[in-house]
C-alpha positions in Angstrom: 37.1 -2.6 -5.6 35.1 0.2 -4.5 35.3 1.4 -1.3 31.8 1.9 0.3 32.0 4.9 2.6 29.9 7.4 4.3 32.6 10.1 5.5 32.5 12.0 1.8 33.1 15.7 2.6 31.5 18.3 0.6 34.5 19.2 -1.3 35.1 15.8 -2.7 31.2 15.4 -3.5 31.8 19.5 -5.0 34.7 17.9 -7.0 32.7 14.9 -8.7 30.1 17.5 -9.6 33.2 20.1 -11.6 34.7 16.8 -13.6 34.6 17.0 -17.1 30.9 15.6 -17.9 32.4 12.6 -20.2 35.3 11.9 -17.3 31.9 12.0 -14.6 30.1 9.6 -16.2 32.7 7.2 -17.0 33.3 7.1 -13.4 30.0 6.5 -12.3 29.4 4.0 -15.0 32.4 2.4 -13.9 30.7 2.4 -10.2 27.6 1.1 -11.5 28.7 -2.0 -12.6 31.0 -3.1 -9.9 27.4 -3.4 -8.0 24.5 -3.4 -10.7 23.7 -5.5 -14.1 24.0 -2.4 -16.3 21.4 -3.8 -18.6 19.0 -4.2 -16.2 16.2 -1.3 -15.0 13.9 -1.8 -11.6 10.5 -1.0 -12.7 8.4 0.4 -10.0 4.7 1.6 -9.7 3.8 4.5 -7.8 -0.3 5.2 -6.4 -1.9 8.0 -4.5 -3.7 6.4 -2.0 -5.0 9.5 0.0 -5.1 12.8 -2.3 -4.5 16.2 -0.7 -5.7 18.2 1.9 -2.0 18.1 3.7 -1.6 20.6 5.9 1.9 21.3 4.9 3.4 23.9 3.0 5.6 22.5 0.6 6.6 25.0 -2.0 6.8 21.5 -4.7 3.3 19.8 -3.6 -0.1 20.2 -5.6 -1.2 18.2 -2.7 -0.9 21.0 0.1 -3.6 22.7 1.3 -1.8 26.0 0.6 -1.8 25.6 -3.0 -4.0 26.3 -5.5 -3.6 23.6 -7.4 -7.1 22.5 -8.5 -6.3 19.2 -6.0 -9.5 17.7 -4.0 -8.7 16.1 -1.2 -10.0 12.3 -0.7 -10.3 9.6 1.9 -8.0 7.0 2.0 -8.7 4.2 -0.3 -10.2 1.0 0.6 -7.7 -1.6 0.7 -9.0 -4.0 -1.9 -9.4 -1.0 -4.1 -5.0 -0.8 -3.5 -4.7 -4.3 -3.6 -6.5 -4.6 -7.4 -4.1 -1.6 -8.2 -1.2 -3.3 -7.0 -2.4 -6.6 -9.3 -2.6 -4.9 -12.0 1.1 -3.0 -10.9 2.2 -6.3 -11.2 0.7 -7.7 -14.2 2.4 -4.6 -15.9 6.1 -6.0 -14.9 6.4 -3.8 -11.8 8.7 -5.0 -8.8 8.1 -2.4 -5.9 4.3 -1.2 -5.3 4.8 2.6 -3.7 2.1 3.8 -1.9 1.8 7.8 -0.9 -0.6 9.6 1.7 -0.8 13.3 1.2 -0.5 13.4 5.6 1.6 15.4 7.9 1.8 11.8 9.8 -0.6 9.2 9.8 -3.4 9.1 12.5 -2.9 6.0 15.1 -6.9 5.5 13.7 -5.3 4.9 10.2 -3.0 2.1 10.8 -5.2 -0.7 11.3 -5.5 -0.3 7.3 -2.5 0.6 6.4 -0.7 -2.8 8.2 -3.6 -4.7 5.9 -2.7 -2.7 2.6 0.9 -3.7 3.1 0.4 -7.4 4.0 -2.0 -7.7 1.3 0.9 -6.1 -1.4 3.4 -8.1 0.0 1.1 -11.8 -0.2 1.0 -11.1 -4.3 5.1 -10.9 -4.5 5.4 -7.6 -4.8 7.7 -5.1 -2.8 6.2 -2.8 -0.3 6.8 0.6 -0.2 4.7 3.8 1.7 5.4 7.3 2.1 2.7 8.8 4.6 4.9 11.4 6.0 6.5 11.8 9.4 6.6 8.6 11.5 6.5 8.1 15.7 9.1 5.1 16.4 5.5 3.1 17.4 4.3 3.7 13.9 7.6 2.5 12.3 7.6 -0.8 13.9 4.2 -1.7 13.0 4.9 -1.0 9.8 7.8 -3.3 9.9 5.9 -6.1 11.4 3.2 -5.7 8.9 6.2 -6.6 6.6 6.9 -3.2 5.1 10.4 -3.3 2.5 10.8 0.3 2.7 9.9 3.5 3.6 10.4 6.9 1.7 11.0 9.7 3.2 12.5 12.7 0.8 14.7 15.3 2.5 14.0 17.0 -0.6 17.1 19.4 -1.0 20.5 20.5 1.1 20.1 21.7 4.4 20.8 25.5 3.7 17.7 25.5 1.3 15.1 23.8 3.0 13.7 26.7 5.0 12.8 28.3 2.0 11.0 25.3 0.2 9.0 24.0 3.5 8.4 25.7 6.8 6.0 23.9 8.6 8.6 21.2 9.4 12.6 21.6 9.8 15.1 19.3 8.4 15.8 17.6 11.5 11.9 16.3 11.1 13.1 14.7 8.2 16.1 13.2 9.6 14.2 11.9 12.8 11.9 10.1 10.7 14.9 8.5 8.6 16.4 7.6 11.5 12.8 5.8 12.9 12.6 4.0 10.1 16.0 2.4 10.1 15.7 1.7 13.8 12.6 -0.2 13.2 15.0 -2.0 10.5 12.5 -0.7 7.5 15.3 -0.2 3.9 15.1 3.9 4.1 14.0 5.3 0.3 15.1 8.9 0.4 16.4 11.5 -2.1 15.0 14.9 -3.1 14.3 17.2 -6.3 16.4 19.2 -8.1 15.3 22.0 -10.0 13.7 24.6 -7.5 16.0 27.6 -8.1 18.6 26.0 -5.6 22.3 26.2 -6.7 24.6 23.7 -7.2 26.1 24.5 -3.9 22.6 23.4 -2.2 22.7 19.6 -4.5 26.3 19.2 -3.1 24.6 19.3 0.3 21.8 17.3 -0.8 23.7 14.6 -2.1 26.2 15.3 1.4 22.9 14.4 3.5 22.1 11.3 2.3 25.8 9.8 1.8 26.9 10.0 5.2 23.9 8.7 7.1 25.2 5.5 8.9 23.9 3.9 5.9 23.2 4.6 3.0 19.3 4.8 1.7 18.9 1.3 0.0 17.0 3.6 -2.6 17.6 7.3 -3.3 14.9 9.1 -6.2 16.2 12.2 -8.1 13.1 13.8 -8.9 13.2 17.0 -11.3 10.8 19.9 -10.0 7.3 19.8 -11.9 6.1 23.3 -12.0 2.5 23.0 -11.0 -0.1 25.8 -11.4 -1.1 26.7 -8.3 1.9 25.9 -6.2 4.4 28.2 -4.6 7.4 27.3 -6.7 5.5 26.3 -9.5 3.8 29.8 -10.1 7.2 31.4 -9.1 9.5 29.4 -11.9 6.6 29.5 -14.2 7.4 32.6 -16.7 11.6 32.1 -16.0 12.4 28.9 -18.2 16.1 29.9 -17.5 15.2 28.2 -13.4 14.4 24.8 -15.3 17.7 22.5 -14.2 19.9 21.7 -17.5 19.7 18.6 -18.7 23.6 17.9 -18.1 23.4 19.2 -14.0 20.2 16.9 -14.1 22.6 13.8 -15.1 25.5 15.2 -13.3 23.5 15.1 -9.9 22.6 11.2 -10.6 25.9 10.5 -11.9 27.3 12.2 -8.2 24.6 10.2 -6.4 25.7 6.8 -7.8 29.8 7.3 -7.0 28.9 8.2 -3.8 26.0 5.7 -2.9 27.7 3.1 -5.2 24.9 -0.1 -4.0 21.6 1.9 -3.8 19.0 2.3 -6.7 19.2 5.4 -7.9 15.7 5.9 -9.2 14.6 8.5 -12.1 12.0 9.9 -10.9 9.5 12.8 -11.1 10.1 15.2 -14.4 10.5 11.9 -16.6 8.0 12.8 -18.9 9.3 16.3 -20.2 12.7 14.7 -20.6 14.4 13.6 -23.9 15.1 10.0 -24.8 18.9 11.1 -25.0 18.7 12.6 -21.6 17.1 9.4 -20.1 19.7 7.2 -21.9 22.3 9.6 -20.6 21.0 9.5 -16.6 21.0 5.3 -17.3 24.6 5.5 -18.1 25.3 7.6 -15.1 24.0 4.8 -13.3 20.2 5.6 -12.6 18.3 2.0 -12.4 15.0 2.5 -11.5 12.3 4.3 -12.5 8.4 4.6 -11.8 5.9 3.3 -14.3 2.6 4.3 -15.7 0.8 7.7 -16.7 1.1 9.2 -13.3 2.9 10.0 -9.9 0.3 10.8 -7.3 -0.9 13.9 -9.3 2.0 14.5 -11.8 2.4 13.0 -15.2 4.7 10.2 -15.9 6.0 9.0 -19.0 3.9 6.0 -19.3 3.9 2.3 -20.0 4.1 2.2 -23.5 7.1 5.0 -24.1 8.9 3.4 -21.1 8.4 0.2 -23.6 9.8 1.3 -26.6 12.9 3.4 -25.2 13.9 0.3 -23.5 13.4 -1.8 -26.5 15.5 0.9 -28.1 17.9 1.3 -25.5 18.2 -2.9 -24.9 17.5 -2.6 -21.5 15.1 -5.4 -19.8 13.0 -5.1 -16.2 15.3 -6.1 -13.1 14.2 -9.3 -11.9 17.0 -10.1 -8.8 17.7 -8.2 -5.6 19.1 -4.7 -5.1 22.4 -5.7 -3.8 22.2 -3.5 -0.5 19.4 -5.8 0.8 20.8 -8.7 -0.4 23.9 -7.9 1.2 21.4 -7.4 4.3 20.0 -10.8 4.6 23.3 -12.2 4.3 24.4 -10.3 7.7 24.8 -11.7 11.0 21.6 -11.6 13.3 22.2 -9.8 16.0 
C-alpha cells in the first residue's frame, strides 16, 4: 500500500525525475491505480469570466496589463450569462465548472456576485471551482459558504524561479492564499507550468512545493507554457524552439507529480492542443486524469470537444463519473 506522505525531500523527488523513463512510468502507473480507475478521465470546463486588464506582471499571462497581447479587458459577466455556460458545460459531459477572473484579488464590491455565480453552478450538479487571484481569509470563507469545491491558486514554478516569471507578488503571496483557502476548508487546486526556460532543478522544487503542504492539493494542473505574442516569455521563447519543454520531461514532471501526490487529480492542462496524441496517451499512463474541455482556456486554445472525443474513443477511456478519492476520503473524516 502506498504510503501517503508530505516529508519528500528534493533529492528523492530529483531521483523519480533521473529513473529510466519506462521504470518512471511503471511506477507511477502502479501509483495511479492503487487510488484511481485507470480508465477513467475527469472532464472539466474552464470559462473566463472577467478578461484582462490585471495589473500583474506575469511573464505567462495575455491577460496582464503589461503585455501586448492584443487582450481587451471586460467586466465581469453577468451571472446568468455563467450560469447558461455552465449548462451547457454540463450538457457537454463536464464534472467541474472552473471559473477565472483576470484580478490581483477580487473587490469586496464583487462578491455579492460571485457567492450567486457559485450557488447557481453548484444547484445544476456541477462542481465549483474559481480562480480570482489572491484571497483575504474574509473572502475565503464566503466563498466556502457560498458552497465553493475548490479554489485554484497556481504557484506556477519552484521557488528559486518565481522572481524572474512574476514580480509584482512573491511566493509567499501564493502560499498565504493556499493556506486561506484550506483554512476556510475550500479543496486547494494548485500546480504551475512547465516550459518557461526553468531547469529541471526549478520542477524538482515545483513539484517539492506542492507535496509537502500539510496536504496535499486535492487537484494539481501541469500546464505547458503557451508562448503568446505579446507577452514577456512568450516573445522571449518565441524564435528559440530548443526552450519548448520535451515531450518526455513534459510526462516525466506528471509522472513525478502523481508518485508523490498519489490521491489528487493530476490535470493536463494548458499546451494540450499542440501536443501529440502519443504524448497525451503517454501523460494518461503516467497517471494524468483530468483534463479541461472545449476550444479554449480563458484566452488560449484547447484541444476541443470533438478531438478530446475521438482520442478517448481511441484510447478507451470514458468521463469520470465518481468522487476524486481525496474528498471522498474527506467526507468520510471525523467532524471536528
Amino acid at each position: 500500500m502506498t504510503q501517503i506522505r508530505t516529508d519528500w525531500t528534493r533529492e528523492e523527488i530529483a531521483g523519480l525525475f533521473d529513473l529510466p523513463f519506462t521504470e518512471l512510468l511503471f511506477q507511477a502507473a502502479t501509483v495511479h491505480r492503487e487510488f484511481h480507475p485507470p480508465e477513467q478521465i475527469q472532464l472539466c470546463t474552464l470559462l473566463s469570466i472577467k478578461t484582462g486588464g490585471c495589473p500583474e506582471d506575469c511573464g505567462y499571462c495575455s491577460q496582464s496589463v503589461k503585455a501586448d497581447s492584443g487582450v481587451e479587458a471586460t467586466k465581469l459577466m453577468e451571472v446568468q450569462s455563467v450560469l447558461q455556460r455552465a449548462a451547457q458545460a454540463k450538457d457537454q459531459g463536464s464534472q467541474r465548472f472552473c471559473m477565472g477572473a483576470a484580478w490581483r484579488n477580487p473587490k469586496d464590491r464583487d462578491m455579492p456576485a460571485i457567492v450567486e455565480i457559485v450557488k447557481g453552478v453548484r444547484a445544476m450538479g456541477l462542481e465549483t471551482c474559481m480562480t480570482l487571484g489572491m484571497l483575504t481569509p474574509k473572502q475565503a470563507e464566503m466563498l466556502k459558504e457560498a458552497g465553493l469545491d475548490y479554489y485554484n491558486h497556481n504557484v506556477d514554478t519552484g521557488p528559486e524561479y518565481y522572481e524572474r516569471v512574476i514580480s509584482t507578488r512573491n511566493y509567499q503571496d501564493r502560499l498565504d492564499t493556499l493556506q486561506n483557502v484550506r483554512d476556510a476548508g475550500i479543496n486547494v487546486c494548485s500546480g504551475g507550468i512547465v516550459g518557461m526556460g526553468e531547469t529541471r532543478e526549478d520542477r524538482v522544487g515545483f513539484v517539492h512545493t506542492l507535496a509537502t503542504l500539510e496536504r496535499h492539493p486535492e487537484s494539481v494542473p501541469v500546464n505547458a507554457l503557451v508562448p503568446v505574442k505579446g507577452t514577456v516569455l512568450g516573445d522571449m521563447l518565441a524564435d528559440t524552439p530548443l526552450a519548448k519543454i520535451d515531450d518526455i520531461e513534459f510526462v516525466r514532471t506528471v509522472a513525478v507529480a502523481r508518485i508523490t501526490m498519489p490521491m489528487s487529480m493530476v490535470r493536463l492542462s494548458a499546451g494540450r492542443e499542440s501536443m501529440s496524441e502519443a504524448t497525451q496517451a503517454l501523460c494518461f499512463m503516467a497517471g494524468a486524469n483530468s483534463i479541461f474541455t472545449g476550444d479554449k482556456l480563458l484566452t488560449a486554445p484547447n484541444a476541443g470537444d470533438d478531438s478530446d472525443t475521438a482520442l478517448m474513443a481511441k484510447l478507451g477511456l470514458t468521463a469520470l463519473a465518481q468522487e476524486e478519492p481525496m474528498r471522498a476520503c474527506k467526507a468520510m473524516e471525523p467532524a471536528e
